[in-house]
C-alpha positions as CSV (number, residue, x, y, z in Angstrom):
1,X,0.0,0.0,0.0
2,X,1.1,3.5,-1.0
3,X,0.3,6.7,-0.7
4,X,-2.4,7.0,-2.7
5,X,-2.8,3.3,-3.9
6,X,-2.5,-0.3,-3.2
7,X,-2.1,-3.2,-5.2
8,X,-2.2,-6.9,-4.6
9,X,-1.0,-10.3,-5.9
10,X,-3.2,-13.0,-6.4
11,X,-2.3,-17.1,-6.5
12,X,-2.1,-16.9,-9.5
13,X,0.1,-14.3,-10.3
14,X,-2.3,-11.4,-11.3
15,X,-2.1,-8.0,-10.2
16,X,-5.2,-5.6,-9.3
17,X,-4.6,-2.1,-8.0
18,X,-7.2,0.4,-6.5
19,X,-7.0,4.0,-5.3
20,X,-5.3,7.2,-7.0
21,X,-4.5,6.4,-10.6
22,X,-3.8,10.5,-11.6
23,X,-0.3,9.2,-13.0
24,X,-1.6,5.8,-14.4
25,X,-0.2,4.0,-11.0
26,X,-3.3,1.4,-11.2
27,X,-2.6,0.5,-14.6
28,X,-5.3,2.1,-16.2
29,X,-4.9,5.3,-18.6
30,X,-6.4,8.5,-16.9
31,X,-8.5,11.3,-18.6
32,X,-6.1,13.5,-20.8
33,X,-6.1,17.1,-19.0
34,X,-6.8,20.1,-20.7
35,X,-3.7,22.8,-21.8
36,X,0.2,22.1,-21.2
37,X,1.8,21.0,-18.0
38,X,5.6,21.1,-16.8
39,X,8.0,18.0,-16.4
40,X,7.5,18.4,-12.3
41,X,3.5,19.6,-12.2
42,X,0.6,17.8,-10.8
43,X,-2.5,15.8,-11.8
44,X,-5.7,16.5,-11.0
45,X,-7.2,13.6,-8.6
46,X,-8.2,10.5,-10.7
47,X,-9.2,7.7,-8.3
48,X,-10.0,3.5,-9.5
49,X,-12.7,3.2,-6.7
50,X,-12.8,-1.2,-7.4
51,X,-9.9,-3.1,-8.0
52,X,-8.9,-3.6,-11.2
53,X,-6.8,-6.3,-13.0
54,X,-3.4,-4.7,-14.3
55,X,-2.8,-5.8,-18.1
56,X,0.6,-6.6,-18.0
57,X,3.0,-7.4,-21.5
58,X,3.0,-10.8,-22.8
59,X,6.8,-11.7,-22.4
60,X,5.5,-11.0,-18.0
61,X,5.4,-14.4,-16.6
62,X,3.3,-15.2,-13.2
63,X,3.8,-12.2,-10.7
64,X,5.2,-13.1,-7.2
65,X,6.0,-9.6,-5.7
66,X,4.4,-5.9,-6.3
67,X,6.1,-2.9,-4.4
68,X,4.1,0.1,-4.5
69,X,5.5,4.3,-4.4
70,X,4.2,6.7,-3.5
71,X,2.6,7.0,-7.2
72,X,4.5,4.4,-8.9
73,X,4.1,0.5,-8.9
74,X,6.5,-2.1,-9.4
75,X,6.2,-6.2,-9.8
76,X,8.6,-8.6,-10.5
77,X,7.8,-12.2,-12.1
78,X,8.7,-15.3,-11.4
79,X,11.6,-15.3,-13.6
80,X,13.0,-11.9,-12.2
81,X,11.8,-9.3,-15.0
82,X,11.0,-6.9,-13.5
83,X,7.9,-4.3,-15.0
84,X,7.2,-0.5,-13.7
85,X,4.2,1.8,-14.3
86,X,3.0,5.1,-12.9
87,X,4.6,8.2,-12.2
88,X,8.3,8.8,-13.8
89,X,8.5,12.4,-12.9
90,X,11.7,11.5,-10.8
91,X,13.1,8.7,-13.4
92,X,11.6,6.4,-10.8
93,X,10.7,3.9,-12.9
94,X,14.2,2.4,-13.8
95,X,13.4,3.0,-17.7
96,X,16.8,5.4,-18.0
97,X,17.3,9.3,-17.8
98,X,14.0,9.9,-19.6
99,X,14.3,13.7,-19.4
100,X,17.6,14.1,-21.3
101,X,18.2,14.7,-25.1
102,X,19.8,11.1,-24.9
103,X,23.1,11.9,-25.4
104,X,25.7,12.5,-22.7
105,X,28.0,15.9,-23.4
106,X,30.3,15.7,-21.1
107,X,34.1,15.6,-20.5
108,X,36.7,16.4,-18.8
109,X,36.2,20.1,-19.0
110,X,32.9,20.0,-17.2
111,X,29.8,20.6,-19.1
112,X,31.6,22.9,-21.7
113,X,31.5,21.0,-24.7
114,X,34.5,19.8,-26.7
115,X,33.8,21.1,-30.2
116,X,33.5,25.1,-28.5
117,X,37.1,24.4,-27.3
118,X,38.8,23.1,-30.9
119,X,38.4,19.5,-29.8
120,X,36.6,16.3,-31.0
121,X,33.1,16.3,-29.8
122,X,31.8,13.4,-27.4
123,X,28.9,12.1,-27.1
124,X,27.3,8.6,-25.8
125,X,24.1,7.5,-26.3
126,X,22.0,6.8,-23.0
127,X,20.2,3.7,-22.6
128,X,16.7,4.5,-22.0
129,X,13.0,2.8,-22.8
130,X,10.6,5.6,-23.6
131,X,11.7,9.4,-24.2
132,X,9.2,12.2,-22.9
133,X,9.2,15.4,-24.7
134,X,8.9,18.5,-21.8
135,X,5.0,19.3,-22.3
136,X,4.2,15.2,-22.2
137,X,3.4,13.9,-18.8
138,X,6.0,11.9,-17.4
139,X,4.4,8.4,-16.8
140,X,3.7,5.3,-17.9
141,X,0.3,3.8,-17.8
142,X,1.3,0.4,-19.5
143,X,3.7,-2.1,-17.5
144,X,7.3,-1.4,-18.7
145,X,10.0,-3.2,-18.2
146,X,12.7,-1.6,-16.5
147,X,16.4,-1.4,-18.1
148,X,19.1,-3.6,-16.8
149,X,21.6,-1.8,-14.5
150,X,25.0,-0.9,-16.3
151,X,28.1,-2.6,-15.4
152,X,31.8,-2.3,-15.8
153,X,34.6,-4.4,-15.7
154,X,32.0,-7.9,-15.1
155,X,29.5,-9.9,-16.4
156,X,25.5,-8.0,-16.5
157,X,23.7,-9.0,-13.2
158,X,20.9,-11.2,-12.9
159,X,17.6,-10.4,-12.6
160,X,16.6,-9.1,-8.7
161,X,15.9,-11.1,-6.6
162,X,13.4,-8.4,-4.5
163,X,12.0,-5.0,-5.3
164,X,11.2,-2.1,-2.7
165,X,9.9,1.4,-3.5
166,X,9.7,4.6,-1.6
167,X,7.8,7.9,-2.6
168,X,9.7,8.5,-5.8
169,X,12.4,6.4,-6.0
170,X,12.9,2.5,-6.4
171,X,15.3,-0.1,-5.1
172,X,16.2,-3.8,-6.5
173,X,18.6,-6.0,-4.9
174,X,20.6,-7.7,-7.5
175,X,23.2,-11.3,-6.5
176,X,26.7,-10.4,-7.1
177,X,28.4,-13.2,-6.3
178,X,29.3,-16.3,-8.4
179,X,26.5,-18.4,-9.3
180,X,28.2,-21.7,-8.0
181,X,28.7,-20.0,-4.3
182,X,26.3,-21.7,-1.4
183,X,23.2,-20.0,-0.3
184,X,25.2,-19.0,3.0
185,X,28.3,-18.2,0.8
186,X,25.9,-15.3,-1.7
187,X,26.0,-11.6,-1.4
188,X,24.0,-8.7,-3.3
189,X,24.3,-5.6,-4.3
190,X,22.0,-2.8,-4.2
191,X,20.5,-0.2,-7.2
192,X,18.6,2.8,-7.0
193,X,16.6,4.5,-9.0
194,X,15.0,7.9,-8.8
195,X,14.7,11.0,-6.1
196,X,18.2,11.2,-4.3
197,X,17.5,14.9,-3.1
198,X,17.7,14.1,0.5
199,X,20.3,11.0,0.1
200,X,17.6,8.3,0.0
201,X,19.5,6.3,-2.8
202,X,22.5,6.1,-0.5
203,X,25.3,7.1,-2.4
204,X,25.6,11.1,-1.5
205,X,24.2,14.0,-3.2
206,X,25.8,14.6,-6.4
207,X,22.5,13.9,-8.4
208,X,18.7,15.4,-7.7
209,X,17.5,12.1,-9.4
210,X,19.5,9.2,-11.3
211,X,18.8,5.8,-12.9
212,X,20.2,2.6,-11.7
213,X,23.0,3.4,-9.4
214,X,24.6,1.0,-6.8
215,X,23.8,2.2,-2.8
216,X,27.1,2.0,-0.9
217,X,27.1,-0.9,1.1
218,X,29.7,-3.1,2.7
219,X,31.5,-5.0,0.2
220,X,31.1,-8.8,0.0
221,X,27.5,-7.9,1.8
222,X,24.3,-9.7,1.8
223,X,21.0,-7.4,2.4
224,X,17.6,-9.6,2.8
225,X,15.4,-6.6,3.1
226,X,14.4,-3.7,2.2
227,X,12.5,-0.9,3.8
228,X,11.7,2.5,2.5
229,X,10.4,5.7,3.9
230,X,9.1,8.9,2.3
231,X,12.6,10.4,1.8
């Protein structure tokens, strides 16, 4: 239960949601309002007064865990994909840096970019699953599956094997460890997604919002749950 919603797993791995659905965090697509709106403004009040079955894509496989935001709801299948819907206004939804241009300008000069200084121009194309232009509403009414972390230096990790969501931002714990290591032997590693304005993704302040990120944790560490606050 969140905020504003809740949503529920059944035995057989279907998902129904009820309450506040201004962002599409029930699954369903609310009314389009009237005239332009910001990146960062609100909805009007859109409620799902029964609960409703959440459609979810055909590659989603039977659902054994939902973690709900604040307006933003996340559930994971049996075989670890992992699918988001609802509000993305804080890139909460682990789909990528949504509200960039989708390329990455900088260098080591800062944010002045290379061709202004007689040098090559760089630029890297960010992974991300939808792309919002400024006057489009930030959400996602339709299960999406989220983007894999990126990784350096080792082999992609596995799908999580839990999800946990605060207000506006989302955590997944992900094994790090070999997969021929004992169940005692395993350790994870934790990512965050989203609002980090007040240090709730646990790896300092540098960003106002960022997409999958590990949490600094103790090294060779094995977390078995997850609890998250507001901020």
């Amino acid at each position: 239960i969140g905020l504003e919603h809740g949503c529920f797993v059944t035995h057989r791995g279907e998902v129904y949601c009820v309450g506040g659905n201004e962002w599409g965090q029930c699954g369903a697509s609310p009314p389009r309002q009237k005239g332009p709106m910001g990146a960062l403004e609100d909805r009007s009040r859109i409620q799902v007064e029964t609960p409703m079955k959440v459609t979810l894509p055909a590659e989603a496989g039977r659902i054994v865990e939902v973690a709900v935001g604040g307006r933003h709801t996340v559930v994971r299948d049996a075989a670890g994909n992992v699918f988001a819907f609802g509000d993305d206004r804080r890139i909460q939804l682990g789909l990528g840096d949504t509200r960039t241009q989708g390329i990455d300008e900088r260098n080591s000069f800062g944010v002045i970019r290379q061709d202004l200084l007689g040098g090559k121009d760089t630029k890297q194309d960010l992974k991300r699953a939808v792309t919002y232009r400024y006057y489009d509403p930030h959400m996602q009414f339709k299960p999406m599956q989220t983007l894999a972390p990126a990784v350096y230096n080792r082999p992609p990790y596995p799908p999580p094997s839990f999800v946990a969501c605060g207000e506006d931002f989302t955590i997944a714990a992900h094994r790090d460890s070999p997969d021929w290591y004992s169940k005692d032997q395993e350790t994870n590693v934790l990512l965050c997604c989203g609002e980090n304005g007040e240090g709730q993704c646990g790896r300092g302040l540098q960003e106002q919002q960022q997409p999958w990120t590990p949490v600094r944790v103790p090294k060779r560490s094995r977390t078995v749950t997850v609890a998250c606050g507001q901020a």
